[in-house]
C-alpha positions in Angstrom: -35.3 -12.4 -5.2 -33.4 -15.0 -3.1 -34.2 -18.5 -3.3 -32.4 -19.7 -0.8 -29.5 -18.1 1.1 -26.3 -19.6 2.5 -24.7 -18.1 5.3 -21.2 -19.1 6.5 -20.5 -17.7 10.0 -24.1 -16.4 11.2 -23.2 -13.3 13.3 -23.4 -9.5 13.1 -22.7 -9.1 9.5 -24.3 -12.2 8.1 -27.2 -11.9 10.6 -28.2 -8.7 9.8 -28.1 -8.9 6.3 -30.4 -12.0 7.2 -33.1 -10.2 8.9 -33.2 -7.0 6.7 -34.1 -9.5 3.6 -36.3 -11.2 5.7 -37.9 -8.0 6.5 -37.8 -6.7 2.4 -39.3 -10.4 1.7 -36.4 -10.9 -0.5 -35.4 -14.2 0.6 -37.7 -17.1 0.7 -34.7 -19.9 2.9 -31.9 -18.9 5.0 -29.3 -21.5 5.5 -26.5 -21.3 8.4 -23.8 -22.9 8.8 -20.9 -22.9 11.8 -19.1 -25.3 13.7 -21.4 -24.4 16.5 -24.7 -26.4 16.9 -25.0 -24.0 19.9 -24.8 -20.9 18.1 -26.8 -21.7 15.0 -30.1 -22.9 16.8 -29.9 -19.3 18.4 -29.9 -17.9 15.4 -33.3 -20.4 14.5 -34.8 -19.1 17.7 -34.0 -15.9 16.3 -35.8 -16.0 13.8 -32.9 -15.3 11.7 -32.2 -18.4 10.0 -34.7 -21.2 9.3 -32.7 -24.1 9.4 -28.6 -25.3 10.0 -26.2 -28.1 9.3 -22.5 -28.4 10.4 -21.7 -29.9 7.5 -20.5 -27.2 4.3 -21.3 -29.7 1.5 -24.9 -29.7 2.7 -25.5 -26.4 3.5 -24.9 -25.6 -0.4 -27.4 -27.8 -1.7 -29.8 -25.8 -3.6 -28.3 -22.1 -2.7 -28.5 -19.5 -4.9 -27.1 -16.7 -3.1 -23.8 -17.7 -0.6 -22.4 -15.2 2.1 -18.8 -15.9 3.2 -18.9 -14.2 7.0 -16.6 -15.8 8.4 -13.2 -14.7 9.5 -10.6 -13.8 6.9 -8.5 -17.2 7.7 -11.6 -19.1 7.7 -12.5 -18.4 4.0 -10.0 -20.7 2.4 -11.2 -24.4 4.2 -14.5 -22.8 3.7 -14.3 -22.6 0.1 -12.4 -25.6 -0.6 -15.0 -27.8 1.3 -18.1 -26.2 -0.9 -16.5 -25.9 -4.3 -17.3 -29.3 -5.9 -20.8 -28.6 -4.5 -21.9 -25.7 -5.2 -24.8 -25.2 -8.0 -23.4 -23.7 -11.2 -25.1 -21.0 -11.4 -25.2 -20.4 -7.6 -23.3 -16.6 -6.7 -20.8 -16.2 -3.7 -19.6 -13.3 -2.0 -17.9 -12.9 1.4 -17.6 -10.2 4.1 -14.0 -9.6 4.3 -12.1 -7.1 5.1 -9.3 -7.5 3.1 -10.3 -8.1 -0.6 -6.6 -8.9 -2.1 -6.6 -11.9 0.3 -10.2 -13.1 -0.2 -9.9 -12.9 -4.3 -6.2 -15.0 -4.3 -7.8 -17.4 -1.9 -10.8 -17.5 -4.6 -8.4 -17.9 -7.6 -6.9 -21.2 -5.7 -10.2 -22.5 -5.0 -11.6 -22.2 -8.2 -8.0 -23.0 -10.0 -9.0 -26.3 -11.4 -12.3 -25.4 -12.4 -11.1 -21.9 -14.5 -8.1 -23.1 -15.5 -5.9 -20.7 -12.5 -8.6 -18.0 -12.7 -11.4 -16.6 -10.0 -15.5 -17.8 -10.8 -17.2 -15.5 -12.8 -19.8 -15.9 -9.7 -17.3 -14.7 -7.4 -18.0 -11.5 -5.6 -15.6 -9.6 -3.4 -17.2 -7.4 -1.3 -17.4 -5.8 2.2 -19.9 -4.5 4.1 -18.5 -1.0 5.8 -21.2 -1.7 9.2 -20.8 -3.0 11.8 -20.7 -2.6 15.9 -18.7 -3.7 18.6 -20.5 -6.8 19.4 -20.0 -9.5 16.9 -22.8 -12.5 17.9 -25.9 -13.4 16.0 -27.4 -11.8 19.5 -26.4 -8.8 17.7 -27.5 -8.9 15.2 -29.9 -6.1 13.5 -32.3 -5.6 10.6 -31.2 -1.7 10.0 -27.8 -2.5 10.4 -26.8 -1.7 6.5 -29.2 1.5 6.3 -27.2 4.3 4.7 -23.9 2.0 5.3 -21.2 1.6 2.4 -21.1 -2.0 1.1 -17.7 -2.0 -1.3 -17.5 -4.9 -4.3 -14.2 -5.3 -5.9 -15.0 -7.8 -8.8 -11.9 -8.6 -11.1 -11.7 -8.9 -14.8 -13.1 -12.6 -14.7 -16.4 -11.3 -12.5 -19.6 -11.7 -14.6 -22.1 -8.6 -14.7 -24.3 -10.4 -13.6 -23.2 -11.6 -10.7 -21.9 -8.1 -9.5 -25.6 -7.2 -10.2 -27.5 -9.8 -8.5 -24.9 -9.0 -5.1 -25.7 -5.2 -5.4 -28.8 -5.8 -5.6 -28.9 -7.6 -2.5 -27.1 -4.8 -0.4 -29.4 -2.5 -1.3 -32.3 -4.1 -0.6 -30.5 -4.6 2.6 -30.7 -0.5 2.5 -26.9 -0.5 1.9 -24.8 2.5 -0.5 -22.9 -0.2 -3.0 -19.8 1.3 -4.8 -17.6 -0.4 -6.6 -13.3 -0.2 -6.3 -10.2 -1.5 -7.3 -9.4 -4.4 -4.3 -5.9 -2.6 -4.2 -7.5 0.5 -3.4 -9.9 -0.6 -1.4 -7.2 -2.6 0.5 -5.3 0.7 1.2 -7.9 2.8 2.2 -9.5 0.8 4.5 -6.1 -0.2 6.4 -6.1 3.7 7.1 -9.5 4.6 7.6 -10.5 1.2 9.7 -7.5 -1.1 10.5 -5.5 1.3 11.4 -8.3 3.3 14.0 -9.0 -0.6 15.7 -5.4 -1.7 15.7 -4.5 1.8 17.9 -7.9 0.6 20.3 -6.5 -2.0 20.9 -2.8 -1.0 21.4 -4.0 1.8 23.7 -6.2 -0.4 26.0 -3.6 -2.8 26.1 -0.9 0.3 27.3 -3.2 1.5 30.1 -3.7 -1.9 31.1 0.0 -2.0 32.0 -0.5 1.0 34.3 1.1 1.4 37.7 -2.5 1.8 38.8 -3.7 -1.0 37.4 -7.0 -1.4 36.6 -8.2 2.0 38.2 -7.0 3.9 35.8 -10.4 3.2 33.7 -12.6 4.6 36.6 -11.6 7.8 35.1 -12.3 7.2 31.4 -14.3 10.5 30.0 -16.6 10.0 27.0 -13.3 10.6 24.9 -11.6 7.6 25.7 -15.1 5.3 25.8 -16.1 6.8 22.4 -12.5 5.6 20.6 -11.7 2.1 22.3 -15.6 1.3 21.7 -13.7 -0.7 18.8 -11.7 -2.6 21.1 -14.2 -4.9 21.9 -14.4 -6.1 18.5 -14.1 -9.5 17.9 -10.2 -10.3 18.2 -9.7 -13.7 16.0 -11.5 -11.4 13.4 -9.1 -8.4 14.0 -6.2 -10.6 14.1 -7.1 -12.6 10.3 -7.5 -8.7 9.0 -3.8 -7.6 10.4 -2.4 -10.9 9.2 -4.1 -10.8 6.1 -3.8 -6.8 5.0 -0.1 -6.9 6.6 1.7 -4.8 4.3 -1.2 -1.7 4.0 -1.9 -1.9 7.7 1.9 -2.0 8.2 1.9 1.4 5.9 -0.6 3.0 7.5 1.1 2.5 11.1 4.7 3.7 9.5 2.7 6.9 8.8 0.9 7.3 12.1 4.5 6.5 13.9 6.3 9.2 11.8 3.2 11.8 12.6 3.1 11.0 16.4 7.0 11.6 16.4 6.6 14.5 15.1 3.8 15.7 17.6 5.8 14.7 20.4 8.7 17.1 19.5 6.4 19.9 18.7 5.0 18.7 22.5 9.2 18.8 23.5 9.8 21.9 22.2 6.3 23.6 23.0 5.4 25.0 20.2 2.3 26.6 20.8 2.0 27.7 17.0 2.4 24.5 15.5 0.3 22.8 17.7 -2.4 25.3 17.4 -2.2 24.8 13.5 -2.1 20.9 13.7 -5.2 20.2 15.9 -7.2 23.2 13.6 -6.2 20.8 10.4 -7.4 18.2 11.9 -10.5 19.5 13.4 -11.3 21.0 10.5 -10.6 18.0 7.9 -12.8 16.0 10.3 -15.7 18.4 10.1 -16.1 19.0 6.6 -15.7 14.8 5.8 -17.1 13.4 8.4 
């Protein structure tokens, strides 16, 4: 049970997590705070926060449980405003996407406090939901149901703490597992990163098109269904490239060398190879996905 709840950045992800605890009666006080009076007394009318302040140092006061949801480059000024502040015993854990960045951001927060080493109430993790709208207006109580939530604690993370987060998540109805950040960082680049980055790219190429703008007013299902993701929040996209640059950079070095390679089978017209590629891929999709 959470006393009172924190939320940095009340949107999608911090929202929803929000109203599912709310609806589990987990969570006796949720707390926002933005730089947007605007935006947090929507989420008051809501009903998914009870109360707001502007100011970080006061938002702390008395929190238990503290969600980072706020964009990747927001995370640092976030935690270096709070850290002097924050109860002792009081558990944070953010929403990023890209847990190598969020943990050495952690370790210079916390540097003076753990003598150069991360809180033991530190929490990596990342919540693998979400959909293409990223406002509190969003904003869901099933949003987590069946959904992946990933913690990457390091050596310095106390049980506890990892316990207390899971916990959370799965009241929130969420799957919690438990990785390596490195490994996490790579296998999201290519499973996530990678799929939004080539949304974005594409929409951006058509947008170029002799034709302009009509070329979308013969968009099939297809084409809908994939750049769905391109109306994803772009400062958030942007902190994830800039801050998983060398995985995402990976991954695209490996899609580039596999869509060469499918444009010279399209060259040469190999009906064979082409045949064989799109069956491999059909069928890797169907038996993981």
């Amino acid at each position: 049970m959470i006393k009172q709840l924190t939320i940095f950045g009340v949107g999608l992800i911090g929202g929803s997590l929000a109203l599912a605890l709310r609806k589990a009666g987990y969570c006796e006080r949720v707390v926002g705070c933005s730089r947007n009076a605007e935006h947090l007394q929507r989420a008051v009318d809501l009903g998914v926060i009870d109360s707001y302040t502007l100011d970080p140092k006061e938002a702390v006061q008395g929190a238990d449980m503290i969600l980072l949801a706020v964009p990747m480059r927001a995370i640092k000024p976030v935690l270096e405003s709070i850290v002097d502040h924050i109860k002792p015993d009081a558990i944070i854990t953010d929403a990023g996407s890209a847990k190598g960045s969020v943990i050495n951001t952690a370790k210079e927060a916390f540097s003076d406090t753990f003598n150069g080493n991360i809180s033991p109430n530190f929490v990596a993790g990342h919540p693998i939901a979400g959909r293409e709208k990223s406002s509190v207006d969003a904003a869901i109580d099933d949003l987590y149901i069946d959904h992946k939530v990933v913690l990457t604690p390091t050596a310095e993370t106390s049980s506890e703490a990892v316990l207390q987060v899971k916990e959370m998540w799965q009241t929130a109805g969420a799957i919690v597992e438990i990785l390596d950040y490195k490994q996490h960082d790579d296998v999201l680049a290519a499973t996530s990163h990678l799929p939004h980055v080539l949304a974005y790219s594409l929409v951006n190429t058509l947008s170029k098109s002799q034709y302009g703008d009509a070329v979308f007013d013969y968009a099939a299902g297809g084409f809908k269904s994939f750049s769905r993701i391109a109306s994803s929040d772009p400062v958030m996209w942007r902190d994830i490239c800039l801050e998983n640059k060398e995985a995402i950079l990976s991954a695209l070095n490996d899609f580039q060398q596999d869509l060469s390679d499918l444009s010279d089978l399209i060259k040469a017209e190999d009906e064979d190879a082409l045949t064989e590629l799109f069956a491999h891929s059909k069928a890797t999709r169907d038996r993981n996905i």
